[in-house]
N, C-alpha and C positions, 0 to 999 in steps of 0.2 A: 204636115205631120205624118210619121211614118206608124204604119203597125203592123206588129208581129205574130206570129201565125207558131205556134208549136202545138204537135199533134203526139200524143199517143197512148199507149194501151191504159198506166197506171196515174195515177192521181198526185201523188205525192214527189215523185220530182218535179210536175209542175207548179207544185204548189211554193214547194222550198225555191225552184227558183224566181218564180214572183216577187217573192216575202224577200228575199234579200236586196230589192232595189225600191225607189220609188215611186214605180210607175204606176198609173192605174191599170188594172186588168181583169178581164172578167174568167173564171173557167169553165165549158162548157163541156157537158156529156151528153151522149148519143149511146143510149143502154142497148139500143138492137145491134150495134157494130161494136160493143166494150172498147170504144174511145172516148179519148178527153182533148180538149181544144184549149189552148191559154193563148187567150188575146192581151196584147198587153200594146198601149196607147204612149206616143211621146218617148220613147226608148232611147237610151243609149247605146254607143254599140259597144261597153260592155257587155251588155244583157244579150248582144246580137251574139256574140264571141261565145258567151255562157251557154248560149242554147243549143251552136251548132256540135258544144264539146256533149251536150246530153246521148250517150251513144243509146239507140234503138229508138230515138225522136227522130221527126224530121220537123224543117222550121224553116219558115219562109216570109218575109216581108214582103208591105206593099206604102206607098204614097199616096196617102188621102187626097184625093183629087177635090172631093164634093160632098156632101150631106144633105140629105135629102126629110122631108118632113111630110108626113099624112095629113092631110085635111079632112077634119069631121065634120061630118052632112047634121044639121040639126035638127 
């Protein structure tokens, strides 16, 4: 599974270009830097195409190799 990595300053284009496909994604902010993160899961590369045209984002994929899981001590 591949996932998508777009970063930057304002909220709302990431939000519009989430909303327009159906992938799942989470968006994440970091207030001490006024950045935003959209992960988005299972992509197409519509969406890949859509993010590189977002001008002042940058946007990076990667290939889920593994998933890992916490073990809790009772």
């Amino acid at each position: 599974m591949k996932v998508l990595f777009v970063e930057g300053k304002y909220p709302e284009p990431l939000r519009a270009l989430a909303r327009r496909y159906p992938h799942p994604y989470r968006l994440l902010h970091r207030p001490e830097q006024a950045l935003f993160l959209l992960e988005v899961w299972a992509f197409g590369p519509e969406m890949e195409a859509a993010a590189l045209r977002l001008e002042g984002y940058r946007s990076w994929s990667f290939e889920l190799l593994e998933e890992g899981r916490r073990d809790t001590v009772s």
